[in-house]
N, C-alpha and C positions, 0 to 999 in steps of 0.2 A: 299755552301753558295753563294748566287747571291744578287748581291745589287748595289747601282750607286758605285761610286769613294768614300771615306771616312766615309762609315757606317759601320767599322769598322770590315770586313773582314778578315784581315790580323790578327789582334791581337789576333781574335776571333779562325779564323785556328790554331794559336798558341798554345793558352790556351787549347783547345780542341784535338788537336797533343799529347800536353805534359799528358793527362790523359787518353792517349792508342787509341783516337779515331781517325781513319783513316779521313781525314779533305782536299776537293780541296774548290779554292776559284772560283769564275768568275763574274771580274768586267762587270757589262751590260754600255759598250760604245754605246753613241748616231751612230746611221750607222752600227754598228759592229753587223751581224746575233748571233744570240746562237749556236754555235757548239752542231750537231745532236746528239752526244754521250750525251748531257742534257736528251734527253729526250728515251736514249737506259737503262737507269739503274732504279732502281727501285725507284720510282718518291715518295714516301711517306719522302726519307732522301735529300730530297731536300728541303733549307730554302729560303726562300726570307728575306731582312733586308731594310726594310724602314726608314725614318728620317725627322724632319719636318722639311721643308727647309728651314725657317726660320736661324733656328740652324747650320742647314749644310750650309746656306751661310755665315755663322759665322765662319766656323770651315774652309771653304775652300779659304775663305778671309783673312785668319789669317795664312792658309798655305803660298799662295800666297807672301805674304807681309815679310814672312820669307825664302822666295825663290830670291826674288829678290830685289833690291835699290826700295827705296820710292820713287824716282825720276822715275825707267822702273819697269812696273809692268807685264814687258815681253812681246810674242805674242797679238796677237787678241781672239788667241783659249786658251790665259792662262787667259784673262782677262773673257772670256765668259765663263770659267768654276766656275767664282764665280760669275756669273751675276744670282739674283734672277732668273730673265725670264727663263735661263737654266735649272736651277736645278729644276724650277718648272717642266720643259716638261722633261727633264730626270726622273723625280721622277714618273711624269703623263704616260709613257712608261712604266717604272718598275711596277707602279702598272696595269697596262696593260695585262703585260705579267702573272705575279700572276694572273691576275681575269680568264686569259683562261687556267690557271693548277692549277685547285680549291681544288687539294691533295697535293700542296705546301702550307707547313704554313708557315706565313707571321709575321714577329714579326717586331714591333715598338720598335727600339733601342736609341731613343732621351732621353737623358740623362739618358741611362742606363750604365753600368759598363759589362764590360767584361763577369765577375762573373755574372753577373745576365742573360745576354742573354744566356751565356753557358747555367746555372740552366735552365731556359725556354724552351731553345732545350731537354734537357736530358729528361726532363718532359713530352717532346713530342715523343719522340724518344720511 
């Protein structure tokens, strides 16, 4: 599973773990390459996870803000992680990366449940 910071990655490896399926994750950091073993395995079980950023700057504003006083809302690079602008060009990146490995499916997980994206991979799977 590849996806920015908070689409849900982690949960999804989870749920996915627990019902026998061998599951990595890898967050796509702005700057950070794709380690080459991405693209040594067989590229059809590879998902990409999207989110409209709207929502995700919702979801990582509200992390943010439970991470730190209302008063410090931390670094420069904690506040630009919930800055609209960011997660627009992180998202504009991710989808990037999907359009040049056109045998990764790409699922839109905004206001989807766990459950439901797992359903959607198995489907594809």
């Amino acid at each position: 599973l590849l996806g920015v910071s908070r689409t849900g990655k982690t949960p999804l490896s989870i749920y996915l773990g627990q019902r026998g399926y061998k599951v990595a994750n890898l967050p796509l950091v702005p700057g950070a390459p794709i380690p080459q073993e991405m693209f040594e395995i067989d590229q059809t079980k590879i998902f990409g996870l999207v989110i409209d950023p709207s929502i995700l700057h919702q979801i990582r504003s509200n992390r943010l803000a439970n991470l730190f006083k209302s008063e410090d809302r931390g670094s420069a690079s904690a506040r630009s992680y919930s800055e609209l602008r960011s997660i627009r060009q992180e998202l504009a990146s991710a989808n990037e990366l999907f359009g040049a490995n056109p045998t990764w499916p790409v699922l839109d997980v905004t206001l989807k449940s766990v459950e439901e994206t797992a359903a959607n991979i198995l489907k594809i799977l």
